[in-house]
C-alpha positions in Angstrom: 96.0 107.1 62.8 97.9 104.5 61.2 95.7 101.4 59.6 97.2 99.4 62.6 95.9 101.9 65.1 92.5 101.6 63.6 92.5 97.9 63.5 93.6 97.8 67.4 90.9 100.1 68.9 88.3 98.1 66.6 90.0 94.9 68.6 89.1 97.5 71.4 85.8 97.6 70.8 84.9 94.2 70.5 86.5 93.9 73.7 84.0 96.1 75.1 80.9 94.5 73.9 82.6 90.9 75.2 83.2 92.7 78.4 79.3 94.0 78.9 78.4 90.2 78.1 80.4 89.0 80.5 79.5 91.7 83.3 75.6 91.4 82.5 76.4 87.3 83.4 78.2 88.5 86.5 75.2 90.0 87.5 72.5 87.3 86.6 75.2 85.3 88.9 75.0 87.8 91.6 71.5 88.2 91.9 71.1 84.4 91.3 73.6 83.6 94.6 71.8 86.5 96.9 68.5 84.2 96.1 69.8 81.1 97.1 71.3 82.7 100.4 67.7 84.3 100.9 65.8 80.6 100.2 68.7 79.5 102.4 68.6 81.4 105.3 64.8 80.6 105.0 65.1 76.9 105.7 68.2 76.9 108.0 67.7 77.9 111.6 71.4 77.5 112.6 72.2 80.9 114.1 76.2 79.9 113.0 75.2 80.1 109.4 74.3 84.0 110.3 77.2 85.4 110.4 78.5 84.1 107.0 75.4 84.8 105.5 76.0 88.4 106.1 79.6 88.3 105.1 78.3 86.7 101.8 75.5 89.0 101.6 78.3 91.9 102.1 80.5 90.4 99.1 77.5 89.8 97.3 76.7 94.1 97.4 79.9 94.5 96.7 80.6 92.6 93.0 77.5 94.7 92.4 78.9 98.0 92.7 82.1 97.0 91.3 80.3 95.4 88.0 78.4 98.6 87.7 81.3 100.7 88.4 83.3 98.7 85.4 79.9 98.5 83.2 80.1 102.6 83.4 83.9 102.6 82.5 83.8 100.7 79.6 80.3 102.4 78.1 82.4 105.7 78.7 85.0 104.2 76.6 83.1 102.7 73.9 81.9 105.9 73.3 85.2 107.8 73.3 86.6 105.0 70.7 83.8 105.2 68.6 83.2 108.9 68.5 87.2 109.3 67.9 87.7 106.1 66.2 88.9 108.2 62.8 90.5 111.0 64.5 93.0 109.7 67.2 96.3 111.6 67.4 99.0 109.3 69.0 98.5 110.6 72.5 94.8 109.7 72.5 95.8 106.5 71.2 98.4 105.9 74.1 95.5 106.6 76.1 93.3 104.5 74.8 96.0 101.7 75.1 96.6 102.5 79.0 93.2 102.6 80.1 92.6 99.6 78.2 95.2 97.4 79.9 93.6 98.7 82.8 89.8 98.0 82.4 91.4 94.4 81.4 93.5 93.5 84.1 89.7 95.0 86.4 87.8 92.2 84.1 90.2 89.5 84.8 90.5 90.4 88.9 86.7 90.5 88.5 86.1 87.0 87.0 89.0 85.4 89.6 87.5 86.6 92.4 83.6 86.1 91.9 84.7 82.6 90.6 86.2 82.1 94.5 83.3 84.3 96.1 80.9 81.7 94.4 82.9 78.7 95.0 83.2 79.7 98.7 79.7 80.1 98.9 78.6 76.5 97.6 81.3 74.9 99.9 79.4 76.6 103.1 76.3 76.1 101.6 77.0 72.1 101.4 78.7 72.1 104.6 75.7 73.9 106.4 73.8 71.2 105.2 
């Protein structure tokens, strides 16, 4: 592996470890917004608010799965980059490369659509009100 290679999937592995932070935020978030729909749902007595509250309550499940199916992808690759880190042939590096394009256009989807998921929440939140 060329000393460019090596310097790229150390890039990639800080890009992991920024990743994790960011997903273990996600999830704080999460859990965070599935309270204040539960506090919520507590005070209100609008039956109208229900059936949002269960389609929030749906997404809400639903960035949870996906952050843990993303945390899972990128531990798996951490530990394939670091265990290979010396050893890569160029195929593995190719690899490497795709999979890491993909985990990082998954991260950016992720962040633009829990940023709408919670912004759509405190608009009907406000507007319940």
């Amino acid at each position: 592996m060329s000393s460019q290679e090596k310097i790229r999937v150390q890039h990639f592995l800080h890009e992991y470890q920024t990743w994790e932070r960011m997903l273990d935020f996600f999830k704080l978030e999460n859990a965070f917004l599935k309270t204040r729909l539960a506090e919520f749902l507590d005070d209100d007595k609008n039956d109208n608010f229900l059936q949002l509250a269960e389609n929030f309550q749906t997404q809400f499940i639903q960035k949870d799965e996906l952050i843990n199916d993303l945390k899972a992808d990128i531990i798996k690759m951490e530990a394939t980059a670091m265990k290979k880190k010396a050893t890569y042939d160029k195929i593995s590096f190719i690899t490497i490369e795709r999979i890491q394009k993909k985990l990082r256009n998954e991260m950016e989807q992720l962040e633009r659509d829990f940023l709408i998921l919670k912004n759509e929440f405190n608009k009907c939140i406000v507007s319940a009100l």
